[in-house]
N, C-alpha and C positions, 0 to 999 in steps of 0.2 A: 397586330402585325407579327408576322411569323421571321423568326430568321434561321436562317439554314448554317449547316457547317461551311466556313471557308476552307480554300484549297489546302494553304499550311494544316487547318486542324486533319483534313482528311489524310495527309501523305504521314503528319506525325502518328494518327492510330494507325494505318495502313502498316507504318513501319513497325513500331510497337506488337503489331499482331503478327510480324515476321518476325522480328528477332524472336518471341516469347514461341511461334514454331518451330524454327531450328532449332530452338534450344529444347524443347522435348525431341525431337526429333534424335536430335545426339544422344539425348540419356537414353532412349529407347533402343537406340543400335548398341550404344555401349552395354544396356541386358541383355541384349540378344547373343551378345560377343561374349559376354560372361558367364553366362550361361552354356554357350558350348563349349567351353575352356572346363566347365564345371562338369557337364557331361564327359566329356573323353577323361575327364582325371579320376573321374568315379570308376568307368568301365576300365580305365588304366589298373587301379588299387586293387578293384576284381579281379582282374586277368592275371595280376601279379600276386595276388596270394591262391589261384586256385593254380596258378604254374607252379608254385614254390611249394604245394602242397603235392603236386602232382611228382616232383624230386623227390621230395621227401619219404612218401608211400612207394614208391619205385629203390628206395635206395641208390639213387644216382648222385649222391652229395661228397662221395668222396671226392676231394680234389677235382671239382669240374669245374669248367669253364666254357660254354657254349652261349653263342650269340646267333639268333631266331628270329622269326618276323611272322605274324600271322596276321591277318585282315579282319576286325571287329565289326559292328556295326557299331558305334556309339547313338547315333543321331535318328536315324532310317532307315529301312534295311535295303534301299535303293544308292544311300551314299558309305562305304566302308572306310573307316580310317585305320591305315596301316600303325600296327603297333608293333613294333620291335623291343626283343628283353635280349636280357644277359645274365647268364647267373653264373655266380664264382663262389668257390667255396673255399675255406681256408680250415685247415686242421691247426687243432689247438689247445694242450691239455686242460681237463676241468681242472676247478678248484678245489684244493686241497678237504678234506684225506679222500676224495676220490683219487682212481687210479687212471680213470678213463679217458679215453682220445675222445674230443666233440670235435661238429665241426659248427663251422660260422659260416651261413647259405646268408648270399646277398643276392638279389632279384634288383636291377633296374629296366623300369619300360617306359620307353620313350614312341613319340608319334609325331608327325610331319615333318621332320628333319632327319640329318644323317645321323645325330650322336647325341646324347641322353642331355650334354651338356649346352647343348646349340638354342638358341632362344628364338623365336618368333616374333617379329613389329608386329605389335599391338598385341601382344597375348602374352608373350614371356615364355617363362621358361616351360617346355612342353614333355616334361617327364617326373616318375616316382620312384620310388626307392622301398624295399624293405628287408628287414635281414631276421634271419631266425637261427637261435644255435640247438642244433641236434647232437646229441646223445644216443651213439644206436646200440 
């Protein structure tokens, strides 16, 4: 004689085999969300050391301070995310026995918000930072 699943056993795996899919479900959206967090901070650290390079080579690092916004592709070249930098530079005598004035170039670039400091629900904080002391 055969016997089959009762109703309880059926609704306990039923349910069992939902909880255990949401829950891949959520890790999966959380790679995917981490992942493009991980993308934009890559193309951010790019942008921001060929900008600070681009000062540099130009000699534009005396005493600057300008705030810019240019449009990347980080993800697809059909979706752009706007990334905004600031660079500031501060003069500052080298270290003894030199005699020379350097300066201290700071590069912040930030994306999907107004201001380098501003944070995103569910990503955090949405910018980088880098600094270089030149010697010209």
């Amino acid at each position: 004689m055969k016997r089959g699943l009762t109703l309880a056993e059926l609704l306990l795996s039923f349910l069992l085999v939902t909880v255990v899919g949401l829950v891949m479900a959520g890790m999966f959206l959380q790679l995917l969300q981490t992942s493009a967090k991980r993308a934009d901070l890559t193309v951010g650290k790019v942008f921001a050391e060929a900008t600070l390079q681009e000062v540099v080579d130009a000699g534009l690092y005396a005493n600057t301070t300008a705030q810019l916004g240019q449009g990347l592709y980080s993800h697809d070249l059909a979706s752009q995310t706007m990334f905004f930098y600031q660079v500031t530079s501060t003069s500052a005598a080298c270290p003894a026995p030199s005699t020379k004035l350097g300066y201290a170039l700071q590069i912040e670039v930030w994306w999907w918000n107004g201001g380098p400091e501003q944070t995103r629900a569910g990503v955090g904080l949405t910018s980088t930072r880098l600094s270089r002391w030149v010697v010209p």
